[in-house]
C-alpha positions in Angstrom: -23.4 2.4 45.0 -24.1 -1.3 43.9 -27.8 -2.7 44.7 -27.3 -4.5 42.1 -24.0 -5.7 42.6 -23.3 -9.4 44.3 -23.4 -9.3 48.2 -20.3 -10.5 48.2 -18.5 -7.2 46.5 -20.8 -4.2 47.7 -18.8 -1.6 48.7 -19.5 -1.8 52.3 -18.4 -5.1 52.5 -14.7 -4.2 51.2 -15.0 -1.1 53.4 -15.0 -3.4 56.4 -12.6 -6.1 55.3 -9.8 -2.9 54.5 -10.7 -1.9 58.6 -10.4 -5.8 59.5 -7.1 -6.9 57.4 -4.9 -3.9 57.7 -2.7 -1.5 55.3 -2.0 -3.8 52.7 -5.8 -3.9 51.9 -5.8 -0.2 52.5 -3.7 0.6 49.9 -5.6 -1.9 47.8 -9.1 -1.1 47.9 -9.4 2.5 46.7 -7.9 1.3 43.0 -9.9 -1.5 42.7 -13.1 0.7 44.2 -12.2 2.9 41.0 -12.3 -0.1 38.5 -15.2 -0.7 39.6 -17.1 1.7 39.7 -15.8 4.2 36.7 -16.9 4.6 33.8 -14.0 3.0 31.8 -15.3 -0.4 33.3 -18.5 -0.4 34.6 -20.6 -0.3 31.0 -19.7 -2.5 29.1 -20.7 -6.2 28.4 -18.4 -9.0 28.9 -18.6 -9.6 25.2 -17.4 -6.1 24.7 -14.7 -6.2 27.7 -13.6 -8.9 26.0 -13.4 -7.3 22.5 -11.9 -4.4 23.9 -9.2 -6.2 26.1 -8.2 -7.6 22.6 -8.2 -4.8 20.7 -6.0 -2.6 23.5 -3.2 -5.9 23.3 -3.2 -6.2 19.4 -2.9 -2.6 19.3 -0.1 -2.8 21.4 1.9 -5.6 19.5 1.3 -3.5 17.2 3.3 -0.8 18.6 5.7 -3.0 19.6 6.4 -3.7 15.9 6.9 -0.1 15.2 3.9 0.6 14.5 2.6 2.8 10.9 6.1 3.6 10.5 7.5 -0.3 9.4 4.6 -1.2 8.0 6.0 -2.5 5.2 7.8 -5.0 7.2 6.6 -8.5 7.3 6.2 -9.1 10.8 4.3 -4.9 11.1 2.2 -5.9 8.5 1.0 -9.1 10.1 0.4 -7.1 13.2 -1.8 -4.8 11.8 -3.7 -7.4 9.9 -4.6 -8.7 13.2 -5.2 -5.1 14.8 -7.5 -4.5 11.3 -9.7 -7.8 12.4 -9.8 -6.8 16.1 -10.9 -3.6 15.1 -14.1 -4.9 12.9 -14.7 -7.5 15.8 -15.0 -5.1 18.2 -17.0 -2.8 15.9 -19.3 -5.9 15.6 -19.4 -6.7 19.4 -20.8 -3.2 20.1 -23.3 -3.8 17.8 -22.4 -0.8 15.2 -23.6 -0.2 11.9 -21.3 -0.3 8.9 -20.9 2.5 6.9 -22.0 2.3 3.6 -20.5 0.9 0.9 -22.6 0.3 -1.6 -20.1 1.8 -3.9 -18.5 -1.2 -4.4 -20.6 -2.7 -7.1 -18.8 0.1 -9.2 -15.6 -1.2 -9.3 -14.2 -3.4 -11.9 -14.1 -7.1 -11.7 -10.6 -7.1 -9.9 -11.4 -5.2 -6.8 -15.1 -6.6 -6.7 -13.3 -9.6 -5.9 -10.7 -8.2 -3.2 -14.2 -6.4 -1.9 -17.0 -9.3 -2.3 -19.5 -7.4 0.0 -20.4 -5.0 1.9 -18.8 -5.5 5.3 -16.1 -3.3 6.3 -12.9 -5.5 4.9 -9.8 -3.6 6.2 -6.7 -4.1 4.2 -3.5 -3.2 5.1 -2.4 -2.0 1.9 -5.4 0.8 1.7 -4.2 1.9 5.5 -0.7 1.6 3.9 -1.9 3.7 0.7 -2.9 6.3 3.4 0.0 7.0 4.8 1.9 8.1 1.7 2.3 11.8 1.6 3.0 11.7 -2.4 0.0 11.5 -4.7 2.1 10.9 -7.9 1.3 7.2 -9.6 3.7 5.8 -12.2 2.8 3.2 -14.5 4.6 2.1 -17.2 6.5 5.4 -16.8 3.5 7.4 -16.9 3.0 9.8 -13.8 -0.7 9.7 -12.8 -1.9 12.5 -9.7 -4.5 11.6 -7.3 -7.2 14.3 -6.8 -7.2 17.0 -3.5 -10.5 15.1 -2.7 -8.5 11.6 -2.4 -5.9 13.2 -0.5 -7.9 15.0 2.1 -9.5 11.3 3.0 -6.3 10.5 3.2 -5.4 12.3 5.9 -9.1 12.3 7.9 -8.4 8.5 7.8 -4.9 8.9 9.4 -6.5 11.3 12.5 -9.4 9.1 13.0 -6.6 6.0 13.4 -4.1 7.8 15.5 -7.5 8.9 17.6 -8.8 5.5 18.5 -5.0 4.1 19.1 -4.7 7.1 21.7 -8.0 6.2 23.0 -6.9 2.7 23.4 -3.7 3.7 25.2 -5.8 5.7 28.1 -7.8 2.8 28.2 -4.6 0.5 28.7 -3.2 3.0 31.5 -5.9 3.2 33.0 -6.8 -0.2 33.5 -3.4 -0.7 34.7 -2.8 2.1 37.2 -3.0 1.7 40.9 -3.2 5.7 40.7 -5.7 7.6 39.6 -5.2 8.2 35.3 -3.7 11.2 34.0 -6.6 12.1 32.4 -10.3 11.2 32.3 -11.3 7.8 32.0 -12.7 6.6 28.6 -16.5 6.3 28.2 -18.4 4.3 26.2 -19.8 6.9 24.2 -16.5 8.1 23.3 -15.1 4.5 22.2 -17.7 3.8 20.6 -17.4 7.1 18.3 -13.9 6.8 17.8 -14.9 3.1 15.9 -17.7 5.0 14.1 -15.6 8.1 13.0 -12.5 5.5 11.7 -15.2 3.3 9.6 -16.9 6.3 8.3 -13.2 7.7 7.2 -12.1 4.5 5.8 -15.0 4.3 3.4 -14.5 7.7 2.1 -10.6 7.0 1.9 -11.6 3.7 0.2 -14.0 4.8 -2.3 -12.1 8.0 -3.6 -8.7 5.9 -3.5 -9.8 2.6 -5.9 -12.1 4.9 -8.1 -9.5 6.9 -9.1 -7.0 3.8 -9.2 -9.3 2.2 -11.3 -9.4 5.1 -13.4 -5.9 5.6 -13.7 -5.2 1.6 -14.5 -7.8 1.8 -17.3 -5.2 4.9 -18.7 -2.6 2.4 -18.7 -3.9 -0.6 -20.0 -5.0 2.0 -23.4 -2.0 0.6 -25.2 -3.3 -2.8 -25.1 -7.1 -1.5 -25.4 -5.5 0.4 -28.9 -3.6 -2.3 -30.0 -7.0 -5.2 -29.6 -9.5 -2.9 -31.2 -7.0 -2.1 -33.8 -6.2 -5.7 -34.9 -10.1 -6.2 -34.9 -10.4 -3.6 -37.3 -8.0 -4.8 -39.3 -9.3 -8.6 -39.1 -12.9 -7.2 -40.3 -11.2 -5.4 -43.3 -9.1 -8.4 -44.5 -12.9 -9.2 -45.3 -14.0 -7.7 -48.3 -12.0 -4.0 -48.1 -9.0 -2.7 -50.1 -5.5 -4.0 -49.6 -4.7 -0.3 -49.3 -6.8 0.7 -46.5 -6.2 -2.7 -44.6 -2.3 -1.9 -45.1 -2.3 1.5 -43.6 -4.5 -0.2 -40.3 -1.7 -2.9 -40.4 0.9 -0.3 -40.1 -0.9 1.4 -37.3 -0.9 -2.0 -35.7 2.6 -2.5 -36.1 3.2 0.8 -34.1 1.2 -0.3 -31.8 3.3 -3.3 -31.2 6.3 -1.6 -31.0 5.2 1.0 -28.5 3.9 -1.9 -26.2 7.3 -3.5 -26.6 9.4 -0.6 -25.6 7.1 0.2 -22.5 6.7 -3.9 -21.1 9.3 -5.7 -23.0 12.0 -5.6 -20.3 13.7 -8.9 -21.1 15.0 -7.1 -24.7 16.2 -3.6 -26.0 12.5 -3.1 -25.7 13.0 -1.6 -29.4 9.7 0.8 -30.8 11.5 1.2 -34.6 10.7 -1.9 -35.9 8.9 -1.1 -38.8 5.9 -2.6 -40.9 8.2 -2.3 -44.0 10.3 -5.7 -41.9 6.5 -7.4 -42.4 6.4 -6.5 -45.9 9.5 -7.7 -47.1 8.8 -10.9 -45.2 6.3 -11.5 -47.0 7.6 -10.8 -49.5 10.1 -13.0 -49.6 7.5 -16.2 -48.9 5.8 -14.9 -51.5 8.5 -15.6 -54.2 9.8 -18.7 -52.1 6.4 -20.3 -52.7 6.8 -19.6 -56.1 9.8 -20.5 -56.9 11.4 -17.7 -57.2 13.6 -16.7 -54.3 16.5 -17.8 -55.5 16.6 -16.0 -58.5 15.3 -13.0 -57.6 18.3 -12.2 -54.9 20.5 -14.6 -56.3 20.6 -17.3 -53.4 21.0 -20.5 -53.4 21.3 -23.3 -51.2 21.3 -22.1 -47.7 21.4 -18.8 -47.9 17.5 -19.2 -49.5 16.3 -21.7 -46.6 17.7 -18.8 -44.1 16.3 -16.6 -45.7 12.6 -18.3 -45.9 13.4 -19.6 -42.2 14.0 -15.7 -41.2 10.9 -14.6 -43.0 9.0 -17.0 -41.7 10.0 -16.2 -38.2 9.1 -12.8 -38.8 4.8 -13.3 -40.0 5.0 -16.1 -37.4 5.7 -13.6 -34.3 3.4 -10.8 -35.8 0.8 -13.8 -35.9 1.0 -14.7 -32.8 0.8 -11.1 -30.9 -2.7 -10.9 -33.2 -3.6 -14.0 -32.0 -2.9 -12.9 -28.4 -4.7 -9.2 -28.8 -7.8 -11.1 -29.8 -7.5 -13.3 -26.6 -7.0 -10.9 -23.8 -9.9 -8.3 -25.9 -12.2 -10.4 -24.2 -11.0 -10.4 -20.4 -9.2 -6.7 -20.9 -9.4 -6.0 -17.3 -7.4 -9.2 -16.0 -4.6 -7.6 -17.7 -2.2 -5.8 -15.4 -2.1 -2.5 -15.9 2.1 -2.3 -15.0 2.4 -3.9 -18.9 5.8 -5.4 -18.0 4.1 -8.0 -15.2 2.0 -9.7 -17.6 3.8 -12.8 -18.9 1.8 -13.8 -21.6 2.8 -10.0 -23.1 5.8 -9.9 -22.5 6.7 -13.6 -23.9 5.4 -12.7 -26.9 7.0 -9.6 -27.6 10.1 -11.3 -27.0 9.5 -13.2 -29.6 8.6 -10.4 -32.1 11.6 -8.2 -31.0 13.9 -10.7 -31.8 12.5 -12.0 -34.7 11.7 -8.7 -36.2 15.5 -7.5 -35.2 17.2 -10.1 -37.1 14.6 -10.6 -39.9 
């Protein structure tokens, strides 16, 4: 049974300290005999023990947290952080390969740096993404479908997880039982495919999920994208083409604007029929005020002219400044959120030209 085993714990040896101590050893021996020597204990490493003793308790708390189902609590989530990291420890203790993921060095410059490398990084909010049954996205009040292919992964991720936690639970009964298990013991073999098959599944999940994400946040960022390459345009015309054509580019622009605003302006009315005529007669106005002339040709005086200038001038200066703001983010265009309303820097600005333009 054990030629290998210290003297001091061969089988033989117990056998004849149950016959010399009495029933209380009696009724002790047989369940230790069976930790022993089954083959839920006996190969394995103490590192590996060790990573799976861990493993079985964080899985636990994590069940004591609720589990998958109040994840989005504070205290679930934290618990299946730490399960995630026990998982990839023990994964690393039994000396496994990770699954490829050299798919990473596709994704954009955002999730490169939530996923640096290679290794398997577990996050909670992919696991979490996995669970949801719906594959309807909205953004900026857009719905966006994930594909069949990103759904099935979905769900060969969630059987892979609830696999290894109902290995682990066998393994956690059975280490604890005086009695003989329920069912079999847990091999190595099988432990160590159950890691495999959830690492494989995750990468799948993972891939399919923030490729199509990607995919669907470059959708949404178009009205930014549209609005940058159209002031661009319109800066490269003001150059050496027609007023006329550079006028009908402005006015695009100016739609542009105004359909930002009414998707990400959520501080105002978030108003899209603000017109370019409101630019034009702005100008308009400076125009004649620089000459001389505002007074006389709308019959103001006094105040009512420096209101007038001080409204018009309020108007080109917030138009100004959303140009001046498209040809800043056209050069880091992925660092903008793709949920329009969560970027600051937009959204103060169009503040600004709502407010401006409504009055002016």
């Amino acid at each position: 049974l054990g030629a290998s085993w210290p003297d001091t714990w061969r089988p033989v040896w117990v056998l004849q300290l149950v016959a010399r101590e009495g029933p209380c050893w009696t009724c002790f021996a047989p369940a230790m005999l069976r930790r022993l020597c089954s083959n839920t204990w006996g190969s394995l490493t103490a590192a590996e023990t060790a990573a799976v003793l861990q493993l079985c308790e964080s899985h636990r708390n994590l069940l004591r947290h609720g589990g998958l189902s109040e994840i989005a609590d504070e205290a679930a989530s934290a618990a299946c952080a730490e399960y995630l990291s026990d998982i990839d420890k023990a994964s690393r203790a039994f000396g496994l390969e990770v699954a490829p993921r050299s798919y990473r060095t596709g994704f954009s410059a955002n999730y490169r740096a939530l996923f640096p490398d290679n290794s398997r990084l577990y996050r909670v909010d992919v696991l979490e993404t996995s669970l949801d049954r719906h594959s309807a996205i909205w953004v900026n009040g857009e719905k966006f479908e994930l594909s069949v292919e990103a759904l099935q992964n979905a769900e060969a991720l969630q059987r892979a997880w609830f696999a290894l936690g109902g290995l682990l639970e066998r393994w956690h009964v059975a280490r604890l039982s005086d009695e003989p298990p329920a069912g079999p013991g847990v091999s190595r073999p099988e432990l160590l495919a159950a890691l495999r098959a959830l690492d494989v599944a995750w990468a799948k999940f993972e891939f399919s999920y923030i490729s199509e994400l990607t995919a669907i946040e470059g959708q949404a960022r178009q009205l930014v994208v549209r609005a940058v390459e159209c002031e661009g345009l319109l800066k490269a015309m003001h150059k050496g083409l027609p007023a006329g054509e550079s006028r009908v580019v402005e006015r695009r622009l100016v739609q542009l604007i105004g359909n930002m605003n009414s998707v990400a302006n959520f501080k105002c009315k978030g108003r899209d029929d603000l017109g370019y005529d409101i630019l034009e007669s702005a100008r308009r106005v400076l125009r004649r005020c620089d000459d001389g002339r505002c007074g006389a040709a709308h019959r103001l005086t006094g105040a009512a002219r420096d209101a007038a200038r001080i409204l018009a001038t309020d108007v080109v200066a917030s138009y100004d400044a959303m140009r001046a703001y498209l040809r800043h983010v056209g050069a880091c265009i992925e660092r903008v959120d793709p949920h329009l309303c969560n970027n600051a820097g937009l959204v103060s600005h169009l503040v600004d030209w709502e407010t401006s333009w409504e009055v002016g």
